[in-house]
C-alpha positions as CSV (number, residue, x, y, z in Angstrom):
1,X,109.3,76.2,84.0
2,X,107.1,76.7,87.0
3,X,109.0,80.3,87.5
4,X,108.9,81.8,83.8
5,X,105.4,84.0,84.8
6,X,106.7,85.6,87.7
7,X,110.4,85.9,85.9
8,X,108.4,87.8,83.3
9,X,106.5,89.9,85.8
10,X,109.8,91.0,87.2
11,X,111.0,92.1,84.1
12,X,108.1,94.7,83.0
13,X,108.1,95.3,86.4
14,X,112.1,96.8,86.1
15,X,111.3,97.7,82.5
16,X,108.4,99.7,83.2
17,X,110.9,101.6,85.9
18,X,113.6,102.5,83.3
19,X,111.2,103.8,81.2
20,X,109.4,105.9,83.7
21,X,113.2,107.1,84.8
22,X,112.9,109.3,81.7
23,X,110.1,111.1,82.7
24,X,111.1,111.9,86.9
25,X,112.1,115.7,85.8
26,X,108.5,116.6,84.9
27,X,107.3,119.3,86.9
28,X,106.0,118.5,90.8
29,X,102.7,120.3,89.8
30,X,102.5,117.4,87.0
31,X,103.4,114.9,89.3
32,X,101.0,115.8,92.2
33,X,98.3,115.5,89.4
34,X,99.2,111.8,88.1
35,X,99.8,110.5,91.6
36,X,96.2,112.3,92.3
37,X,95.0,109.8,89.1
38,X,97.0,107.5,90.1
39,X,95.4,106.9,93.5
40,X,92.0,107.1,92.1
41,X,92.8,104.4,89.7
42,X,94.0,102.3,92.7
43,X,91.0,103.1,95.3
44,X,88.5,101.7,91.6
45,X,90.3,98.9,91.2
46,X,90.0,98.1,95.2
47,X,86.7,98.8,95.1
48,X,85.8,96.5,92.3
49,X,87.7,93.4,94.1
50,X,86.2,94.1,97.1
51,X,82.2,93.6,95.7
52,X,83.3,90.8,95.1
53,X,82.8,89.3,98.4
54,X,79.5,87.0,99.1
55,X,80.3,86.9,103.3
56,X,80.8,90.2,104.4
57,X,81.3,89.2,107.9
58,X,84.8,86.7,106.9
59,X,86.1,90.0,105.3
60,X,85.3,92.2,108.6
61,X,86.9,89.4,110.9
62,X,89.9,88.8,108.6
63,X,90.6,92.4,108.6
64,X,90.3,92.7,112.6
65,X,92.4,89.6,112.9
66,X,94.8,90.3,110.1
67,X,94.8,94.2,111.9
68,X,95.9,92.4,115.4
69,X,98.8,90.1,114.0
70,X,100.0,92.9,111.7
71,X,100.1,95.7,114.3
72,X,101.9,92.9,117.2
73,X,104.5,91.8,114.4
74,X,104.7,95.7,112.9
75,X,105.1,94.3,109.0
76,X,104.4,98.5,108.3
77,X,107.3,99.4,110.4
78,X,109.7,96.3,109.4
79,X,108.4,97.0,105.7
80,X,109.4,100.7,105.9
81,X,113.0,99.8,107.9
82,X,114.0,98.3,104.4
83,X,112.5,100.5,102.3
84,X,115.2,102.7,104.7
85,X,117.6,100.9,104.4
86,X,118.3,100.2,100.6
87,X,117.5,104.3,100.8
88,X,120.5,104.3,102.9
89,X,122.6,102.1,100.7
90,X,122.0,105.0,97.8
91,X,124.1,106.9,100.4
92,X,121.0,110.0,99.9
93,X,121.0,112.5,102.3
94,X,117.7,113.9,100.8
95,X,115.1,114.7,103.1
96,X,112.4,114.5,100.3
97,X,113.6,111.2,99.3
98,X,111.2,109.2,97.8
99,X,113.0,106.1,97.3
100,X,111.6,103.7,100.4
101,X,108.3,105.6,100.0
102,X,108.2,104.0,96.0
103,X,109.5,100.8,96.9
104,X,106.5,100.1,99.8
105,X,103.8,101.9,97.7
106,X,105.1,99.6,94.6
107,X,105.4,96.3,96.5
108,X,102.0,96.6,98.4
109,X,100.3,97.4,95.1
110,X,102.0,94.7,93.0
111,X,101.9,91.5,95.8
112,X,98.6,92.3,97.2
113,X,95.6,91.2,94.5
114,X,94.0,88.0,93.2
115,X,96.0,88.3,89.6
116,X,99.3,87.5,91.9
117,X,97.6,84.6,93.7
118,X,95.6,83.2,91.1
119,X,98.6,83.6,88.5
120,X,101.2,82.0,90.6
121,X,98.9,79.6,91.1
122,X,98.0,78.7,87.6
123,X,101.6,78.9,87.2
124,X,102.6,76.0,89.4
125,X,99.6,74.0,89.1
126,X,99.2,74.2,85.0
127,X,102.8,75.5,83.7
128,X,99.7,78.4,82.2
129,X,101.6,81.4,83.0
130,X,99.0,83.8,81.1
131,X,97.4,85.4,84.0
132,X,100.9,86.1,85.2
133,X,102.1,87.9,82.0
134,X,99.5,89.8,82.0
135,X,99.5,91.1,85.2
136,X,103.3,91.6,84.2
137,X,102.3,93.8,81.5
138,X,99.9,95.7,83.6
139,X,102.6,96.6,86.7
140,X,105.0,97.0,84.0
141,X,102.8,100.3,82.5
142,X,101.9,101.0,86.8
143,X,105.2,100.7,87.4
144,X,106.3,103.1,84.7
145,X,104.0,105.9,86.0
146,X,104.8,105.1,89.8
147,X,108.1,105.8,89.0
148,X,107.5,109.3,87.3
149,X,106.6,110.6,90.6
150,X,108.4,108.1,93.5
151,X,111.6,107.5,91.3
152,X,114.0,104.9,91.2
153,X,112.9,103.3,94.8
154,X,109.8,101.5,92.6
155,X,112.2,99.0,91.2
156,X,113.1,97.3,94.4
157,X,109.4,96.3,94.6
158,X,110.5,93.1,92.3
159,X,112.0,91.7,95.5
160,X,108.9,90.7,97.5
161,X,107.0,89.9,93.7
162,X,109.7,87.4,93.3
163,X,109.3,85.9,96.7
164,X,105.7,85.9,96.9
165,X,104.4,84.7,93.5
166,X,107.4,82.1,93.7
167,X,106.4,80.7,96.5
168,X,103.1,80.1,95.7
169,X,104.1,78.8,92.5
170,X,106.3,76.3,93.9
171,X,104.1,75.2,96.8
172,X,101.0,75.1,94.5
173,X,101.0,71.4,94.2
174,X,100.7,71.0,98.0
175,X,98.2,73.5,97.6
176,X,96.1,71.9,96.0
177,X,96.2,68.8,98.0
178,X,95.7,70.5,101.3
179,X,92.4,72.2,100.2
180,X,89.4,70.9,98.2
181,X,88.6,72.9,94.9
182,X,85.2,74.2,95.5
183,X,86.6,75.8,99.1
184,X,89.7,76.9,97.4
185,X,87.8,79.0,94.7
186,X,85.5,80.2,97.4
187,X,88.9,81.4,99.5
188,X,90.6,83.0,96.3
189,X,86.7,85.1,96.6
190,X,86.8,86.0,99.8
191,X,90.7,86.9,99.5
192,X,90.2,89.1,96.5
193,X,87.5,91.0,98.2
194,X,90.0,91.3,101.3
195,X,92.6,92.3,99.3
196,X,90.8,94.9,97.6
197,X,89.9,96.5,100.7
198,X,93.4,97.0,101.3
199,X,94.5,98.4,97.8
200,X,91.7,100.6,98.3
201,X,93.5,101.6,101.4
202,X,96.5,102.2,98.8
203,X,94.8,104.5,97.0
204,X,93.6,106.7,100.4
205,X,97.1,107.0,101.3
206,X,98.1,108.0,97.8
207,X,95.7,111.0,97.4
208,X,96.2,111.8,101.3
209,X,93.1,111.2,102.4
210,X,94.6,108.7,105.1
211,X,97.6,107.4,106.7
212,X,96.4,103.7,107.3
213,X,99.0,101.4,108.5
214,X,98.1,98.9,104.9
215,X,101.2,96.4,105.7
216,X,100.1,95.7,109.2
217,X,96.7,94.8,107.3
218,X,98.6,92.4,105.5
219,X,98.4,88.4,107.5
220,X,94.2,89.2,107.2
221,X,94.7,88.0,103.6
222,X,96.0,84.5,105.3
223,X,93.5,84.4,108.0
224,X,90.7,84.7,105.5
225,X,91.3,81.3,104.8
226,X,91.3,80.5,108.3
227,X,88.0,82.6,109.2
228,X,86.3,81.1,105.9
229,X,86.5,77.4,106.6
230,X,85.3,78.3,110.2
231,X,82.2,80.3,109.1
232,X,81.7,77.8,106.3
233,X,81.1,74.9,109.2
234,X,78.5,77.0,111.0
């Protein structure tokens, strides 16, 4: 079943939520503490991805690139309108309502990453869905502490996991034909190190440090491909 990874990422994923749902009435002093952890955590593990990288100048042009198509589109603003908008289906009239803020923080932390590329892909290519259930495992324990602090709003973040992984699971095949395999481990390189730089970007926003715009960062993680095979030819 080319689906059963990601169908078990979703589930510790929405497992890891109703755990964490137990532990929301900590105290905020707690909480501001974890989510300080928490964002740490996240700028380490974006840091590590991103030294990853052997052309630092495809990263810098994907970025720019990805930075122009994602600020013309506005994925931050379209991202946030739903993240809105299922907060509005929970009929809250809470100002400090965290439930759009979990389910953006959550999705960009869970979709962006070479576990959800590489996984899906192992997943369609292989039927090996062991990258994938481990990944599940660890979102599953992220999720659970995401949740202590942004709530119930984290769970939604399954949606765009689903979508994602599944459609590079399914595609995967074409994938593979499309691209040889010595420039397709050299894009799933370059991609990690790009998408690092944006997790680290996560973890910024998390401990306040910035307010960077991380969905309209998003397409760079396509045109890395795009920006790779060029470079490569030169």
């Amino acid at each position: 079943m080319v689906l059963f990874g990601t169908l078990v990422n979703s589930i510790c994923i929405i497992a890891g939520v109703l755990i964490g749902l137990f532990f929301t009435k900590i105290p905020n002093r707690i909480k501001e503490t974890i989510m300080s952890g928490i964002g740490l955590t996240v700028v380490l593990i974006g840091l590590q991805m991103a030294f990853s990288s052997e052309h630092i100048i495809v990263i810098l042009l994907s970025l720019l690139s990805g930075a122009i198509i994602g600020e013309v589109i506005d994925l931050d603003e379209k991202l946030n309108r739903f993240g809105k908008w299922i907060e509005s289906k929970f009929n809250s009239q809470d100002k400090d309502s965290t439930i759009a803020q979990g389910f953006v923080t959550a999705s960009l932390i869970f979709v962006i990453g070479a576990m959800a590329v590489l996984g899906a892909l192992d997943s369609g290519l292989r039927n090996d869905h062991e990258v994938l259930v481990t990944k599940g495992i660890i979102d599953g324990f992220t999720a659970l502490v995401l949740t202590t602090t942004l709530g119930i709003g984290v769970i939604f973040s399954v949606i765009p996991v689903l979508l994602y992984q599944g459609s590079i699971a399914l595609f995967a095949t074409q994938i593979e034909s499309w691209l040889p395999e010595q420039f397709l481990n050299q894009f799933i390189m370059e991609m990690t190190a790009t998408g690092g730089l944006l997790i680290c970007a996560i973890g910024l926003n998390l401990l306040k440090i910035t307010t960077i715009r991380v969905a309209n960062l998003l397409p760079s993680i396509v045109t890395v491909g795009f920006i790779l095979y060029i470079y490569l030819q030169f």
